[in-house]
N, C-alpha and C positions, 0 to 999 in steps of 0.2 A: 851748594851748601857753604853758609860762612866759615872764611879762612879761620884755621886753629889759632895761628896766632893774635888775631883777635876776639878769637873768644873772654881770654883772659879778662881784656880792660873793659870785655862788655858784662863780665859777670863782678869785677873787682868792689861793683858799687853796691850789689845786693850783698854781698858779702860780708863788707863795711855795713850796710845800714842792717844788715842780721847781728851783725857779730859773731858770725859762723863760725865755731871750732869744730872742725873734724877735715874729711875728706870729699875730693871729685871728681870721680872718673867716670870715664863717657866712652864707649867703644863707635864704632861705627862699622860694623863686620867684623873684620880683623884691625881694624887701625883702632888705635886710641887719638881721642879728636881734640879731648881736653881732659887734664887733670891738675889736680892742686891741693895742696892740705894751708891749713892754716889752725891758730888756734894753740892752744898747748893741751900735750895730754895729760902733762902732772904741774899745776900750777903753783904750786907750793917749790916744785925746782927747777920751773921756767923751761921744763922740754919740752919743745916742741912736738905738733903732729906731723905725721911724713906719713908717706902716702903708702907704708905697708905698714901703719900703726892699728891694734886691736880696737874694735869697739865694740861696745852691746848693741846688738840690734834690736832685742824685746821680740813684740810678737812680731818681729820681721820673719825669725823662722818657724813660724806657722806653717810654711809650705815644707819643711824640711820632715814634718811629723807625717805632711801630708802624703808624701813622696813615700816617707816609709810605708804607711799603708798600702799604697800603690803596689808598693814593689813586694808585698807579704798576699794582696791578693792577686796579684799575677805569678807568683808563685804558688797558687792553688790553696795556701794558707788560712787564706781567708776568704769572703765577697764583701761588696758593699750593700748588699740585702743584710748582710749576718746581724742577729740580733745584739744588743750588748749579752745579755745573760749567756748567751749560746758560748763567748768567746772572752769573756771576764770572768775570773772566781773572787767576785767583790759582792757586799750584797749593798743592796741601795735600797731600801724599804717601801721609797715610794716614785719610785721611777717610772713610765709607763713599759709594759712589757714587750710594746712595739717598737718601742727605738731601736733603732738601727745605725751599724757605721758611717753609711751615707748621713742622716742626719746628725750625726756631731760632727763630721766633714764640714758639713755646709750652715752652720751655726743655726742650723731650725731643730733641734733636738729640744729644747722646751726643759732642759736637766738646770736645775737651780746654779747658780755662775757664784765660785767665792770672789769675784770681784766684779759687781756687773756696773758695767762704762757707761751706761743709761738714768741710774738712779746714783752711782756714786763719783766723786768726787775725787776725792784724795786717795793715790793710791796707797800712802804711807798709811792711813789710819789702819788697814788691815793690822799691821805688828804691833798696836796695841795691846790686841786681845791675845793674836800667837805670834812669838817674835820670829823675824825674819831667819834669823841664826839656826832656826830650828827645821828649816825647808830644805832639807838637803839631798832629797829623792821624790821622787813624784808622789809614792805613797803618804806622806806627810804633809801633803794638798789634802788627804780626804777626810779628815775632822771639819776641814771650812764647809765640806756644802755637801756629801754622802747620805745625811740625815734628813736633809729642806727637803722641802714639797716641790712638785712642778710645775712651773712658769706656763707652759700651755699645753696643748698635745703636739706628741713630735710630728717634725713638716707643715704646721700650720702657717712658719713663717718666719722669714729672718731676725735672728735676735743674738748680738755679738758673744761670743760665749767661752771665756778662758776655762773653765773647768772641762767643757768638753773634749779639750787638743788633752787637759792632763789624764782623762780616761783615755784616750785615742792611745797617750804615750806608754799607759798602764798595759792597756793591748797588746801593743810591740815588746811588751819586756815578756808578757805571761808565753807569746808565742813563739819566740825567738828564744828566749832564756838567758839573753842579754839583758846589761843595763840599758836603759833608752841610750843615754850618751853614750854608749860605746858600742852600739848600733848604727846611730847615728855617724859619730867617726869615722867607723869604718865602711859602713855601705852606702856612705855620700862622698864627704867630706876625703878619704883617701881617693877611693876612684874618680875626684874632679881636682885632683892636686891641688885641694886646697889642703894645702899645709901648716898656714899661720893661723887657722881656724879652730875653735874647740870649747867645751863647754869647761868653764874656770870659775874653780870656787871665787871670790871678791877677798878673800884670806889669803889666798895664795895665786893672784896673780902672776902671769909670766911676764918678761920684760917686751917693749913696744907697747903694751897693752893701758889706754888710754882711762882716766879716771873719768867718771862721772860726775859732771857739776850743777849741782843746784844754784841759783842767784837768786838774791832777795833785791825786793824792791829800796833797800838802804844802801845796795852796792856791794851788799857782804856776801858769801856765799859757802857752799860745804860741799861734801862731797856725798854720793848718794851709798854710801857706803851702809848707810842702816834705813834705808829708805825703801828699798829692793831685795827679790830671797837672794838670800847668801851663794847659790848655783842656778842658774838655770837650767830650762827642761822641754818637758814635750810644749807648752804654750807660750816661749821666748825663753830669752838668756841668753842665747850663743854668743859669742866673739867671733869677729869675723875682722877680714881687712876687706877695702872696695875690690882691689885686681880678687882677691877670691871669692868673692859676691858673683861677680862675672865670668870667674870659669864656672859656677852653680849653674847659672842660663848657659852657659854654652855647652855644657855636659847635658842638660834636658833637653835643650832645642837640639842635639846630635842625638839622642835616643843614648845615650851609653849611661841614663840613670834607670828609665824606664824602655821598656816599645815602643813605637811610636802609636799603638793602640790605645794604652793607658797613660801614655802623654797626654795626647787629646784628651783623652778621660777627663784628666788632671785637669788641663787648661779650658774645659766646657762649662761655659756659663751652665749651672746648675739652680739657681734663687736669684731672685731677684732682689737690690736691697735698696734701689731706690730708681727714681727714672734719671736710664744714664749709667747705671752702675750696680752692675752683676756680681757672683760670686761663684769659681769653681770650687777645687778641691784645695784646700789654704790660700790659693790666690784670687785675689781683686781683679775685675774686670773690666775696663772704661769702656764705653762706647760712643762713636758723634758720625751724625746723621746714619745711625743706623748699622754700622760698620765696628769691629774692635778695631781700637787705635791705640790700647794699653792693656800689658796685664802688668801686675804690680803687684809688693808687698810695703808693708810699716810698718814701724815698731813705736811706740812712746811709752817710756817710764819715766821716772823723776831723773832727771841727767842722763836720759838717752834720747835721741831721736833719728829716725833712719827713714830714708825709703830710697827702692830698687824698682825699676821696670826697665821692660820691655816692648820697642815699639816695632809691630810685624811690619808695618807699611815702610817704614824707613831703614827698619835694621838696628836702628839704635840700640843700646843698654847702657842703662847706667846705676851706679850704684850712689848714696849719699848717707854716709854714717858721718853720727857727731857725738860729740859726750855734752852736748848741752840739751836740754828740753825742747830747743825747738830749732828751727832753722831749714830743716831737709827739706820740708813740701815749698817753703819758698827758694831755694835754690833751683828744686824741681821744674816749679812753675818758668822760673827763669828762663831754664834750659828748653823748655818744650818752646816757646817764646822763639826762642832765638834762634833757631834749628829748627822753629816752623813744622813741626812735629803734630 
């Protein structure tokens, strides 16, 4: 494997030619192989990013909603046969009556999307019609899309689906009696000592916690402050730092979030979403020649972008949160590249 200390000057150029702000950290077992921040997280007073600096991940925690289910139906709580109706007091008008947990798991649930990444665009225009300021609990998702018709019948087939993680999250609050995020918290997030992690209104940020930047093609830029809900929730949002992204996979791959029966669960290609590229339970699956060689998560908003994987064959992990729009999947690539991963 290439010496750490040149990993640096061989990543320094993608970095420059991204203009990467955020963070890079890379385990390799127990060792860290490579790491680096760059970037500022408050540009307006020239702070810099450090490598235990906050960022959004978006639907990076996707698997964190997913995990809770996990851990609600291995606690006999729930199945993933369960119907929605059987285990929601929501009414949905025209939902099919056969949905089920497993499909809004695995984004073939066919439930209308108040944001769907297929046909729309910009994710700012949603707070046109309901302002961002006013999403401050999951239940406040469901005037967007409760009422729509559906998209196909459930399981017919993969189709990306943010509204479904915000029912999955509605789930976890009605059977727990918890808030999502403080479910979350505490039956992830504490028992993986992630510490610096947590779901933060954008009004009341804590300190290290990196802003969000938008750039226009003039040079000029804003902050994504009214561009994203005001908190995140069960279908992205969290704050996370990279070292806590990786004790998340090290707390799963050691069974001390789940079994290691509904680990697997968790981690079994379930859909298919394209050739090459599978889907379990909130996480992405690669495959080459026929073998997994990645599972993975991402997140993108307007001034966020992030991804985290995992490679079995090598051992690797790594995390790549940034407060800019884009940048992670080509650091990623770099990194698999170079580490011949």
């Amino acid at each position: 494997m290439p010496n750490r200390i040149y990993a640096g000057q061989s990543f320094e150029k993608v970095i420059k030619n991204e203009e990467f702000s955020g963070v890079i950290f890379v385990k390799n077992e127990d060792e860290v192989i490579f790491e680096s921040a760059s970037g500022y997280s408050n540009r307006a007073e020239e702070q810099l990013n450090t490598l235990h600096t906050r960022f959004g991940i978006a639907s990076g925690c996707k698997l964190f909603t997913a995990i809770a289910i996990c851990q609600l139906v291995e606690n006999g709580v729930l199945s993933f046969d369960a119907r929605l109706k059987e285990c929601l007091d929501v009414d949905f008008p025209h939902f099919d009556e056969h949905l089920t947990i497993h499909h809004l798991l695995t984004h073939s649930s066919g439930i209308p999307d108040y944001f769907d990444e297929e046909t729309m665009d910009n994710f700012e225009d949603l707070w046109k019609r309901t302002p961002m300021y006013q999403l401050k609990d999951l239940k406040d998702f469901l005037p967007l899309f409760k009422n729509e018709k559906m998209l196909f019948k459930p399981g017919e087939r993969f189709h990306y689906n943010n509204a479904a993680f915000i029912v999955l999250g509605l789930i976890v609050e009605q059977q727990t009696g918890l808030s999502f995020t403080d479910y979350i918290e505490t039956n992830l997030f504490r028992k993986c000592g992630m510490n610096d992690s947590g779901y933060f209104s954008l009004d009341r940020l804590p300190k290290n916690t990196a802003c969000g930047y938008i750039d226009n093609e003039d040079g000029t830029w804003k902050t994504n402050v009214y561009s994203i809900p005001i908190k995140g929730g069960a279908d992205g949002g969290a704050y996370i730092t990279a070292p806590d992204m990786i004790k998340l996979w090290e707390a799963l791959l050691s069974y001390r979030l789940l079994s290691e029966k509904y680990t697997k669960l968790l981690m079994t290609p379930h859909i298919q979403v394209k050739d090459g590229v599978e889907y379990g339970y909130g996480i992405w699956i690669n495959r080459r020649n026929n073998t997994i060689f990645k599972f993975h998560v991402m997140g993108y908003d307007p001034g966020v972008n992030f991804h985290s994987a995992i490679y079995p064959k090598s051992g690797i992990k790594l995390a790549i949160p940034s407060n800019k729009s884009s940048g992670a999947f080509q650091i990623m690539k770099a990194i698999e590249e170079y580490f011949e991963i």
